[in-house]
C-alpha positions as a LaTeX table, in Angstrom:
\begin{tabular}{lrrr}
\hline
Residue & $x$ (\AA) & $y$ (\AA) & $z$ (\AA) \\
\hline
Unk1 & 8.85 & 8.36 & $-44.40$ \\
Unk2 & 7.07 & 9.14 & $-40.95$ \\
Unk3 & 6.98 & 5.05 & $-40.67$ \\
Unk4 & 10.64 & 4.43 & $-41.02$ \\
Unk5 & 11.91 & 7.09 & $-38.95$ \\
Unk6 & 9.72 & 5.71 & $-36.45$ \\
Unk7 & 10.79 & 1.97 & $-36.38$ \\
Unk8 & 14.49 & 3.28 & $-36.27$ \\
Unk9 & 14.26 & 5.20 & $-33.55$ \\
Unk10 & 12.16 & 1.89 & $-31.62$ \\
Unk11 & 14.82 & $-0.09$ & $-33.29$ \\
Unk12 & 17.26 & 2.27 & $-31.55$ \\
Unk13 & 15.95 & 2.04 & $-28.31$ \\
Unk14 & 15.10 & $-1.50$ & $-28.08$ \\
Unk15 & 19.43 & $-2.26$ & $-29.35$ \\
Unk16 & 20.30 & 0.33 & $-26.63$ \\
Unk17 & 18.25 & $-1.43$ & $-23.84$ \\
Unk18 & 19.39 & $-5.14$ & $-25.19$ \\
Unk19 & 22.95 & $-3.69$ & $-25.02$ \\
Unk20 & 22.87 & $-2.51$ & $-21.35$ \\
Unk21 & 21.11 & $-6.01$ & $-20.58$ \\
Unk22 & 23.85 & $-8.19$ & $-21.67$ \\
Unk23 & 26.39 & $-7.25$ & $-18.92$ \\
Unk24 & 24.52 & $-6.05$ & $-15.34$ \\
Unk25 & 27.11 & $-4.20$ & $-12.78$ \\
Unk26 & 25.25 & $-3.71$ & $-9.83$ \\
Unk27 & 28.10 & $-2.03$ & $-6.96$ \\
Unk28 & 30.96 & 0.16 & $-7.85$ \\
Unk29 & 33.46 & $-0.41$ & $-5.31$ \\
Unk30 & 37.46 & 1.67 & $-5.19$ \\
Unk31 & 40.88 & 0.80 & $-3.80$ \\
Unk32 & 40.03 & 1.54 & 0.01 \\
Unk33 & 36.36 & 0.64 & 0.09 \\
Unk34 & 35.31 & $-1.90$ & 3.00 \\
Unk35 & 35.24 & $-5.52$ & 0.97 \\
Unk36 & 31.89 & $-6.79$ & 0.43 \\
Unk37 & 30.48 & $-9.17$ & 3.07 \\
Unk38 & 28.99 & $-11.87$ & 1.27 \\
Unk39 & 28.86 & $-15.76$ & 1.56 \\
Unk40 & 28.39 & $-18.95$ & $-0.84$ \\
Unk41 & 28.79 & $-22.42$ & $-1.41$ \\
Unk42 & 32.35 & $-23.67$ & $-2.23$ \\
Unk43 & 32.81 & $-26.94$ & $-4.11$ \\
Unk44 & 32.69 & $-29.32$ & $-1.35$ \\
Unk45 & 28.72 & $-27.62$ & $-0.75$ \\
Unk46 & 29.69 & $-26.10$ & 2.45 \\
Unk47 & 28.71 & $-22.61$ & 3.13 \\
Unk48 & 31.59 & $-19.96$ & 2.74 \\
Unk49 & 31.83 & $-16.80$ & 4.47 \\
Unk50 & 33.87 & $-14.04$ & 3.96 \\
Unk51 & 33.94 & $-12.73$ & 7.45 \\
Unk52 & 35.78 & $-16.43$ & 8.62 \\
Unk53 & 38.74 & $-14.99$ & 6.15 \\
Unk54 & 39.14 & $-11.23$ & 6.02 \\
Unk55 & 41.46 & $-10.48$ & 8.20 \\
Unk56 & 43.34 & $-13.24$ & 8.71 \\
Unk57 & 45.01 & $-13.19$ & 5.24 \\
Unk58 & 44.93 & $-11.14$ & 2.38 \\
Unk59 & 42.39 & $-13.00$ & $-0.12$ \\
Unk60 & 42.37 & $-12.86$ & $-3.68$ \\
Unk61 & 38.94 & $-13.20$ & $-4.85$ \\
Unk62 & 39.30 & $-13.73$ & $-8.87$ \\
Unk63 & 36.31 & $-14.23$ & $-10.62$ \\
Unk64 & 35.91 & $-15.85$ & $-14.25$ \\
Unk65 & 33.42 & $-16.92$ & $-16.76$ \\
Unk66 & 33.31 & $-20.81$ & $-16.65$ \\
Unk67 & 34.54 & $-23.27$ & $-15.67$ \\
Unk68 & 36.62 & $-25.71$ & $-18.12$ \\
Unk69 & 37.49 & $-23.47$ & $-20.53$ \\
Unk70 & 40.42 & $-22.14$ & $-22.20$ \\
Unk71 & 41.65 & $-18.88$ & $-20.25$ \\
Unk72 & 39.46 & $-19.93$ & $-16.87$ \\
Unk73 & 41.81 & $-23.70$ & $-16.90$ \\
Unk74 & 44.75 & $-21.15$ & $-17.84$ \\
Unk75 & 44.41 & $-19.05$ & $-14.96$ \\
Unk76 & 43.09 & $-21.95$ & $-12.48$ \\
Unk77 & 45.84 & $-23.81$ & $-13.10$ \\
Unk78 & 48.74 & $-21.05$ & $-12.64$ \\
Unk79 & 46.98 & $-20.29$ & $-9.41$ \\
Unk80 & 47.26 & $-23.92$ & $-8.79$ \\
Unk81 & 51.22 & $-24.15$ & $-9.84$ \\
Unk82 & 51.86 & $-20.32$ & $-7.68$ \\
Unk83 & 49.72 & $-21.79$ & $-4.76$ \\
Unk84 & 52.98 & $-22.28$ & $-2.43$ \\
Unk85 & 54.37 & $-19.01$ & $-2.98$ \\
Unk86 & 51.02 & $-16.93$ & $-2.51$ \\
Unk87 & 50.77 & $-19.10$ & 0.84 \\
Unk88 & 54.52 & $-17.77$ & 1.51 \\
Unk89 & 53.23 & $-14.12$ & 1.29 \\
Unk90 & 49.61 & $-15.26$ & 3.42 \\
Unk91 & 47.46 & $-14.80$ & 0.86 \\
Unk92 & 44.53 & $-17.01$ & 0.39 \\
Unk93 & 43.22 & $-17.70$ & $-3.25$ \\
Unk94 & 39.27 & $-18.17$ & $-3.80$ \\
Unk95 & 38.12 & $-18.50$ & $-7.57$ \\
Unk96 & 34.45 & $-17.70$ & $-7.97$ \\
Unk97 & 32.41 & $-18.20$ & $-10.99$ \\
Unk98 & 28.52 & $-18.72$ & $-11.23$ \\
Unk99 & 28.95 & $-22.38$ & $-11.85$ \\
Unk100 & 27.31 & $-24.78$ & $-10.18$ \\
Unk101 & 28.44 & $-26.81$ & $-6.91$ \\
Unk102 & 28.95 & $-29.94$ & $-9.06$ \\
Unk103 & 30.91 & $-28.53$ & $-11.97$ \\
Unk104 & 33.14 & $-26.87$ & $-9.43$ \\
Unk105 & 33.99 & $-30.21$ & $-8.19$ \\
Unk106 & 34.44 & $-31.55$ & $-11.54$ \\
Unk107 & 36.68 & $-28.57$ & $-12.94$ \\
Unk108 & 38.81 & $-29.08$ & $-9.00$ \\
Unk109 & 39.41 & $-33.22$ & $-9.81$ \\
Unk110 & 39.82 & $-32.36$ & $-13.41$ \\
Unk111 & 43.24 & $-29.59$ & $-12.99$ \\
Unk112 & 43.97 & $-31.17$ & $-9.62$ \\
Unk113 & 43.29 & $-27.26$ & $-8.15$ \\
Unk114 & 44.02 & $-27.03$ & $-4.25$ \\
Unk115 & 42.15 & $-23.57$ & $-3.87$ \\
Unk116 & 38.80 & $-22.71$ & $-3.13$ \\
Unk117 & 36.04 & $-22.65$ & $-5.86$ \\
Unk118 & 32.53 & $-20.86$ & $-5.18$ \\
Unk119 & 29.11 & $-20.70$ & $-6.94$ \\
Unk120 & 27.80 & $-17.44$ & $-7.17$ \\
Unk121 & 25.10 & $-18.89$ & $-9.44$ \\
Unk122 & 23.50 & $-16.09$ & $-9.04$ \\
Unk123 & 25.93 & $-13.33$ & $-9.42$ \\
Unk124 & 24.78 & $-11.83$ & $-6.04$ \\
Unk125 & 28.86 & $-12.17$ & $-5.03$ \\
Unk126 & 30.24 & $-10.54$ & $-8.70$ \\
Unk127 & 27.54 & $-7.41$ & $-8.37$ \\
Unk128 & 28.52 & $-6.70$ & $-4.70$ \\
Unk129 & 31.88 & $-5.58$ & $-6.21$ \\
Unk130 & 30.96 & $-4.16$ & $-9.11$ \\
Unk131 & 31.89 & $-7.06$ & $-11.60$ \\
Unk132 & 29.50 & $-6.99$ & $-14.40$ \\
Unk133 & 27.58 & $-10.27$ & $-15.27$ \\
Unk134 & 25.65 & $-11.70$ & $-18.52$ \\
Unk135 & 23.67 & $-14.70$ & $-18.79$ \\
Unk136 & 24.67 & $-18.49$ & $-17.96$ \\
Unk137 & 24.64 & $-21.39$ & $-20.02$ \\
Unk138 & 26.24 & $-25.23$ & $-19.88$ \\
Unk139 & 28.93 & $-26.81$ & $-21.63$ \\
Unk140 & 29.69 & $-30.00$ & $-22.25$ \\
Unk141 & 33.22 & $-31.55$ & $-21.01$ \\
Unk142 & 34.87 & $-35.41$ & $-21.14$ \\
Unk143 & 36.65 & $-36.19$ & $-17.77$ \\
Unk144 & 38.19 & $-39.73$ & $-16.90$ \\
Unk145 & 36.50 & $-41.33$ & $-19.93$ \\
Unk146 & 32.80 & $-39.69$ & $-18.92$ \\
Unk147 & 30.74 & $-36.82$ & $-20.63$ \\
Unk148 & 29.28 & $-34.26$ & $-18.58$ \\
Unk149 & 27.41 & $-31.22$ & $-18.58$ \\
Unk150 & 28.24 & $-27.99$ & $-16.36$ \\
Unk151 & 25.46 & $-25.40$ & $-15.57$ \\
Unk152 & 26.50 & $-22.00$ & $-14.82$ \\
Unk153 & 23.76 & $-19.34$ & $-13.74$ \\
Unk154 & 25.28 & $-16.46$ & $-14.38$ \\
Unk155 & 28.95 & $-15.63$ & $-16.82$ \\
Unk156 & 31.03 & $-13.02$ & $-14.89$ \\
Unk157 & 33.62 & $-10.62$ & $-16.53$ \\
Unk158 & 37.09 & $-11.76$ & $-15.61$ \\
Unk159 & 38.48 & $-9.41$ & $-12.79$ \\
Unk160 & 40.62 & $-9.84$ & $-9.72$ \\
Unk161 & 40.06 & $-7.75$ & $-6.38$ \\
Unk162 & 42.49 & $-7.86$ & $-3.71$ \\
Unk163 & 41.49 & $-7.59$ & 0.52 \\
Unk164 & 43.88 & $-7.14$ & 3.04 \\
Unk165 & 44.15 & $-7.92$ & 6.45 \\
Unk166 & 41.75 & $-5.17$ & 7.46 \\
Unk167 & 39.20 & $-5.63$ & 4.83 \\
Unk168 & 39.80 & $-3.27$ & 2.68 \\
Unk169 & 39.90 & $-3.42$ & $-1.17$ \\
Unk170 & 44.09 & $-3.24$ & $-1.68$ \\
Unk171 & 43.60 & $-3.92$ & $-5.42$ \\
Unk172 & 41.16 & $-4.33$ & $-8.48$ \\
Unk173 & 42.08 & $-5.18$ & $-11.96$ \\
Unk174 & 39.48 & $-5.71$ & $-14.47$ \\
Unk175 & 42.41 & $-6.23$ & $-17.42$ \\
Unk176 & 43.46 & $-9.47$ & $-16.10$ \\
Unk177 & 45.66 & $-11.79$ & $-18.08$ \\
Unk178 & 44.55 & $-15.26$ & $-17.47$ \\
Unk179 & 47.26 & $-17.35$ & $-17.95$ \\
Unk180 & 49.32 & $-14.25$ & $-16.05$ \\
Unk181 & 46.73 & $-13.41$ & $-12.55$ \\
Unk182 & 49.03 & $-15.27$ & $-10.79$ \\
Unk183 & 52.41 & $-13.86$ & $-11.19$ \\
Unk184 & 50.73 & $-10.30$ & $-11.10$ \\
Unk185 & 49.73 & $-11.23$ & $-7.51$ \\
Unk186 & 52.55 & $-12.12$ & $-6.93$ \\
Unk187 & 54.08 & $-8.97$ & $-7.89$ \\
Unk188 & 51.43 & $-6.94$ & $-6.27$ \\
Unk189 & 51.86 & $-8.73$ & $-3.13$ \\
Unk190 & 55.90 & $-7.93$ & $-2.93$ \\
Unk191 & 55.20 & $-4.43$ & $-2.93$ \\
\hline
\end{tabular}
């Protein structure tokens, strides 16, 4: 009896520490915080830095899981189609996932994106506002008639965080719609 109380209270513990591992949130960041400085490489390999954009435009920094799959080509692509009219407000779009450089280029030729990708392979960029991460993996994808495989380092929840012009966090939404981000932008951004 001793025994089995025992192993279910280690049994306890150990599903309790294995269920706080599976998603790490590092920052916790509000509507009015100072946007995180941070910098990566976009899909061309170059280095990006946040402090060349804030400022100059509000920047939506969405973050998804992986790229070339079902809800993250959904919401890619609507970004894609609203790109014109999120311009028209000065709003600059970056997607960042913890893909790889060379999946990001595949998953931009594949949906014809014309927005920014990054690699927070890592998930140094997601934790420095709060999004929680798991761990990576690869997937497999056909493109033009060729197989390939796409690392990512780290999976990030999906969430969207609005700066503005002064660097501030405007918005957060960690309920985001994939298909929908775009038009909810949008919407935000008329207010």
């Amino acid at each position: 009896m001793k025994r089995s109380r025992n192993v279910s209270v280690c049994c306890l513990a150990l599903a309790a520490l294995c269920a706080g591992a599976s998603m790490v949130q590092s920052a916790e960041i509000k509507v009015g915080d100072a946007a995180p400085q941070f910098e990566c490489k976009d899909d061309a390999g170059k280095v990006w830095k946040s402090e060349d954009h804030y400022g100059k435009k509000t920047v939506v920094v969405y973050f998804y899981p992986a790229a070339m799959t079902g809800g993250c080509t959904k919401q890619a692509c609507a970004y894609r189609d609203d790109q014109q009219k999120l311009a028209d407000k000065d709003a600059e779009v970056v997607g960042v996932s913890g893909d790889e450089v060379a999946g990001l280029q595949l998953f931009k030729k594949a949906h014809d994106l014309n927005f920014t990708l990054l690699a927070d392979t890592d998930g140094s960029v997601a934790k420095a506002f709060g999004v929680p991460v798991r761990g990576g993996g690869e997937i497999t994808r056909e493109v033009d008639g060729k197989e390939f495989v796409l690392k990512r380092g780290v999976s990030a929840a999906r969430w969207t965080i609005v700066v503005d012009k002064k660097g501030k966090i405007a918005s957060i939404n960690k309920q985001v719609k994939a298909a929908d981000d775009s038009q909810f932008i949008l919407k935000l951004l008329d207010q």
